[in-house]
N, C-alpha and C positions, 0 to 999 in steps of 0.2 A: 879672839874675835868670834869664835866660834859658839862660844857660852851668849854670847853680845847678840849672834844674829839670832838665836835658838830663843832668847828670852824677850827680844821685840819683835818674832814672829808670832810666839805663842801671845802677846799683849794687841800684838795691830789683827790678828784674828778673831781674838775674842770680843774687842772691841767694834770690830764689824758686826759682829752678832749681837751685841748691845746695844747698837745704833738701830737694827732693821726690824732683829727680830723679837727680843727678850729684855728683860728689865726698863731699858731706857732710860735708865737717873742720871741722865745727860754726863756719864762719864766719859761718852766718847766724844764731848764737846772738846774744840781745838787745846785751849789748855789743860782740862785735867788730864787729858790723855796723852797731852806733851808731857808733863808735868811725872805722869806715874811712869811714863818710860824713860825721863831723865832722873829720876831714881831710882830705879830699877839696874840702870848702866853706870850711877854712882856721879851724875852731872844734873843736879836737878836747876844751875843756873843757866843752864841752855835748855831744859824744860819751859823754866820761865818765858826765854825772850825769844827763843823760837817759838810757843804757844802764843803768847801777847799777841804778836804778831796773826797769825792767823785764826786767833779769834778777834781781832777785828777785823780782817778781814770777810771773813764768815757770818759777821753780827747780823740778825735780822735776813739771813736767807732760809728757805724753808723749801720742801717739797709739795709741791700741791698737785694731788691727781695724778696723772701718768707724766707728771714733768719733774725732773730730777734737778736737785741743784746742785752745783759744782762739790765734790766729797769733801768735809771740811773735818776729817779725821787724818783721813790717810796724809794727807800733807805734814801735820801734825805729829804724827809720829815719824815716819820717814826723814824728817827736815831734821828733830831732836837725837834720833839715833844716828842718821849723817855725824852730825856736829859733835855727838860724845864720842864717837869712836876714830872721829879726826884726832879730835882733842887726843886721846887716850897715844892712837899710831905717832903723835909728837910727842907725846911725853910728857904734855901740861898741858893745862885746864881749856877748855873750847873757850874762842873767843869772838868778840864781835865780826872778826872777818870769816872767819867759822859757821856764824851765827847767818851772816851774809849771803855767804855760800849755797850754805846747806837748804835756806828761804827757796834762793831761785834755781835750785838745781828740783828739788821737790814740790815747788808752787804747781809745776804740769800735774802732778800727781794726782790734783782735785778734776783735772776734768778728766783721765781715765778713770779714775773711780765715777766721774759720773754716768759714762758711757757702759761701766760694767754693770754698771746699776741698772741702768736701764734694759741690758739684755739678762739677766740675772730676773729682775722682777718678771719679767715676760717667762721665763722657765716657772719661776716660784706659781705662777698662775696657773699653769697646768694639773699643779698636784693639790689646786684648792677644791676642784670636784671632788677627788678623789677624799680628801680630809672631813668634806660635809657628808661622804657618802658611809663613810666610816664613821662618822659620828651619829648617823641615822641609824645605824647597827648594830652601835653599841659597842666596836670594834677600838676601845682606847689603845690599845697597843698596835694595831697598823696605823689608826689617826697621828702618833707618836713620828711611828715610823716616817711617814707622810711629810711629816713637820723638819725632819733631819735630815731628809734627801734636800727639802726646799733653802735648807740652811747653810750645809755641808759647803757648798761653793765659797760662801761668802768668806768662811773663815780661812779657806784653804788660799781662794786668793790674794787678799789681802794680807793673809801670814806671811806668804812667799814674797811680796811687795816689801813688807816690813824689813823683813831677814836679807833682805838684798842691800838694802840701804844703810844697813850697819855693815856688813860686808865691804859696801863700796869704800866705808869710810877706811879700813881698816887697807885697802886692795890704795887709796889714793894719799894715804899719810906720810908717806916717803917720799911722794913724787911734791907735796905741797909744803916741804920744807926747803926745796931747790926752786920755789916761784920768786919772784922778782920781786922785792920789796916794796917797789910801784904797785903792782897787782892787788898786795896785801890790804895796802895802805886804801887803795883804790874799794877794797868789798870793805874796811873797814868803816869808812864814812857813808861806803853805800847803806848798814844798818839801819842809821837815823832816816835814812831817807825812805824804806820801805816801812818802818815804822809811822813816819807821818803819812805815807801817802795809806798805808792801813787806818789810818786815825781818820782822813777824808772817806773813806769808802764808810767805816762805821759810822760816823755823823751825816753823810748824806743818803744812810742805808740804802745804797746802790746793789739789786739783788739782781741785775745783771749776771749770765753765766759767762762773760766776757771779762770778768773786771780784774780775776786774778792775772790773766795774762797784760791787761793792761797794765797792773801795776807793777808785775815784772818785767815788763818793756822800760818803764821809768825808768825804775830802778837801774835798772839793766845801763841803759842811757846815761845814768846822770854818775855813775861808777866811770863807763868809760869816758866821759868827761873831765873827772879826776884824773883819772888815770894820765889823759893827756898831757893834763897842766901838769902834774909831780913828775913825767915822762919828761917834760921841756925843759923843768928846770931842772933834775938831776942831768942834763944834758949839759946847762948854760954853764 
């Protein structure tokens, strides 16, 4: 687990950094960046469908001006490295209640990162005088310098975010072999259901920074509903 969190720290940092600051060839969009961290950890089918998922979720939100939108990377990678190293701490392949899981334990993920964001850009502002003043001077290697102090955050926090959530899978894979087959059953039909209700948010491009909690409350709801009914009748 160790190699696991070391190598989706080094991917959810760098990824930070290709989202804010450099290249941007939208690889930190929710799926390619599920997708490279579920091959990276050797599960790129929880890549998939943990990615799906929150890129529809994500579809059509954007940053405008000093207003941040909910982070639609870090969910993304944190959810898919959850879910491989669940997978991995059982023994066999991550699965839809896995995949379940992993959604609504790391859906919050998007609004810390957007509140990091927001204090993050307000630091980055301060070292933009300094980058034009160095660029009036001729000074390319302190303007450099300038640019890596304003960046340095991003990857460090978001690394450490990353590498926790493979961690966690690894720290919760014993204890999720002794859960209650209700439970299971109960996040496994939850899937379909955070998937459509991602499929409404996409089609009614709702750019809300409410709406992933919303649809983890659904979900959340319509799981322990299940759960109820499979609870009654393993009972009757």
């Amino acid at each position: 687990m160790l190699l696991s969190s070391l190598i989706t720290g080094l991917w959810g940092g760098l990824l930070a950094l290709e989202r804010r600051a450099f290249l941007q060839a939208s690889l930190s969009r929710p799926l390619p960046a599920a997708c490279g961290v579920g091959l990276m950890l050797g599960d790129v089918t929880a890549g998939l469908m943990v990615g799906l998922v929150f890129e529809l979720f994500h579809l059509g939100a954007v940053s405008l001006g000093g207003s941040n939108a909910d982070h639609e990377t870090i969910p993304s990678v944190t959810g898919t490295a959850l879910a491989s190293t669940l997978g991995q701490s059982t023994g066999a392949d991550s699965t839809p209640e896995l995949w379940a899981l992993s959604i609504l334990v790391c859906a919050p993920t998007g609004i810390l990162g957007r509140l990091v964001d927001t204090r993050l850009d307000a630091r980055a502002r301060r070292y933009f005088g300094r980058v034009m003043t160095a660029a009036g001077e001729g000074g390319v290697e302190r303007m450099v310098g300038q640019n890596l102090r304003a960046m340095w955050p991003h990857f460090v926090f978001y690394g450490l975010v990353s590498a926790l959530a493979a961690a966690l899978g690894g720290l919760l894979g014993s204890a999720l072999q002794h859960a209650p087959a209700t439970v299971m059953r109960g996040l496994a039909w939850s899937y379909p259901v955070l998937g459509t209700v991602a499929a409404a948010v996409a089609v009614h491009s709702c750019a809300g920074q409410g709406r992933l909690r919303v649809a983890a409350v659904v979900a959340l709801v319509v799981a322990l509903l299940l759960l109820g009914t499979l609870g009654v009748r393993a009972w009757a």
